[in-house]
C-alpha positions, 0 to 999 in steps of 0.5 A, a space after each residue: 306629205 307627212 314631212 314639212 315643206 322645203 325638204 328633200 321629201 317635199 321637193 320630189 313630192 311636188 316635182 312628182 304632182 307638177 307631171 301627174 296632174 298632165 298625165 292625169 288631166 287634173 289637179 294634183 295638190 301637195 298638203 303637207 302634215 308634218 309631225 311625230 317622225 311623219 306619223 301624224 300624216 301617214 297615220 291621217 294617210 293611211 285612215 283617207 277615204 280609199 277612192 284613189 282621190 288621198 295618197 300618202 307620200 310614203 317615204 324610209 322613214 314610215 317603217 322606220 318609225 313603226 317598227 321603233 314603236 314595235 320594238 318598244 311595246 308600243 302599238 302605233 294607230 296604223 301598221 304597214 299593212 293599211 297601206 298598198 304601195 304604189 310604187 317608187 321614184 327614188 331610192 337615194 343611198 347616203 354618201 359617208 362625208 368628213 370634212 374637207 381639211 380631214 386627213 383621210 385621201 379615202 375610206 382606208 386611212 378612216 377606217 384605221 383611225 376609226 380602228 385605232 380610236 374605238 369609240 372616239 370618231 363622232 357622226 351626226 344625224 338628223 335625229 335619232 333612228 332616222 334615214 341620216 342614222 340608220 347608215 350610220 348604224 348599218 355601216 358601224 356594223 358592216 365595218 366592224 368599228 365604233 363611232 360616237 353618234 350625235 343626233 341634231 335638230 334635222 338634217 342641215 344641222 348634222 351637216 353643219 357639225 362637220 362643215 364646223 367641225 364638231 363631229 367627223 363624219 355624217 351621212 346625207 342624201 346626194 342633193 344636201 351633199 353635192 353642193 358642199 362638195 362642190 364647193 369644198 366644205 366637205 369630201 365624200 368617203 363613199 356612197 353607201 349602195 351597190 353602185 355609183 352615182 351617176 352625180 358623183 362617179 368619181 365617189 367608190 361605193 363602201 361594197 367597193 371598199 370592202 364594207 358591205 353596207 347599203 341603205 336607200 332613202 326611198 320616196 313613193 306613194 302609197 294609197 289605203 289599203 282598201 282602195 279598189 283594184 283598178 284605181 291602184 292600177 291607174 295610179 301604178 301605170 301614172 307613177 311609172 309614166 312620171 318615172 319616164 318623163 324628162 321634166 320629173 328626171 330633169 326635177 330630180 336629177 339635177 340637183 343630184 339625186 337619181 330616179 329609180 323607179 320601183 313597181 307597186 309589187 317592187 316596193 312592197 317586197 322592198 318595205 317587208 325586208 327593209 322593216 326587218 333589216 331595220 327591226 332587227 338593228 332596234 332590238 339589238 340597240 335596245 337589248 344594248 340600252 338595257 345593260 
């Protein structure tokens, strides 16, 4: 796992290797290798043996990360082509929060504060150009509007700014959210995806609403590129199997997320068009930079 332990990331990867090791008949261990936007790990994930035996937790944040070093000129120590997706269990949309006491009833009263104050209302984000970003990006474009962006140390960090106040909107995966919504620390705007959550149902979509923004935080494997074909197959059939069991939903449904299971070849298509979407969002933002 390229990410350190407790996180969301981490949750889903030893929920995963609890059902994997029965299905498999054999231990399945979880090494956490955090670091550099998760680069350290993928890249020692990406360089493992390709017997099957060494798998990365692939997650959003890996083509993120490339095509930032990509869109710099800079040339990272793997590409999206060392690896073979195996497949996905989650693809998590982010909720659009402000905090409880805002004004807004919904997404129409904020958007026309947003309209008449351009450049006023402020976001936070787990950092610069991650999965608490980039929705802020895609739904700044999607919207037509102008928000302030305000990176933090991480994820709970960003939160906390709009529990405290400091900025007025963010945008967290359903089991960060879910719990400060229940208890009233903030109020869900809208989900940005093509549906509903079933978490959530009473929360309208931006595509709803009139905005056509989507983005997902995905989370699979992926093993070496050269792993033979038959073991990629093994491990395709056992993500799916993990997919279908109640224990690992039960795991990753109850603290409000949803499995969303996505083959090998699923999640290869996903990652080309995701790196391009994302691509494309950092050449504008560094052609911006530039002037």
């Amino acid at each position: 796992n390229p990410m350190p332990p407790g996180g969301s990331l981490d949750v889903q990867a030893r929920a995963f290797a609890a059902v994997a090791d029965k299905i498999l008949g054999q231990p399945v261990v979880v090494v956490n290798k955090p670091g550099a936007t998760g680069m350290i790990g993928a890249t020692a994930g990406a360089q493992a043996a390709p017997d099957g035996y060494t798998l990365t937790v692939g997650s959003v944040n890996i083509p993120n990360a490339l095509e930032w070093e990509i869109a710099n000129g800079r040339k990272p120590a793997f590409s999206r082509d060392d690896f073979v997706p195996i497949g996905a269990f989650t693809m998590s949309p982010m909720f659009l929060v402000v905090n409880a006491a805002a004004p807004y009833r919904n997404l129409a009263d904020f958007l026309a504060d947003a309209k008449a104050k351009p450049g006023q209302l402020a976001y936070s984000s787990g950092g610069l150009y991650g999965m608490s970003h980039l929705p802020g990006i895609i739904f700044e474009k999607a919207s037509g509007m102008k928000f302030r962006h305000v990176p933090s140390g991480g994820g709970g960090p960003a939160l906390t700014a709009v529990v405290s106040k400091h900025v007025d909107f963010n945008f967290p995966s359903p089991p960060t959210a879910l719990p400060l919504i229940r208890g009233n620390k903030i109020k869900a705007l809208a989900v940005i995806s093509a549906r509903r959550l079933k978490s959530a149902p009473d929360v309208p979509t931006a595509k709803e609403l009139g905005v056509n923004a989507e983005y997902y935080a995905w989370v699979g494997l992926l093993a070496p590129v050269k792993t033979p074909k038959p073991i990629v197959d093994k491990l395709r059939d056992v993500v799916k199997k993990v997919c279908e069991n109640k224990t690992f939903i039960d795991m990753i449904e109850g603290p409000g997320d949803e499995v969303q299971y996505l083959s090998g070849d699923g999640l290869a298509k996903h990652m080309v068009a995701e790196s391009a979407m994302v691509a494309g969002i950092y050449r504008v933002l560094i052609k911006e930079g530039a002037k």
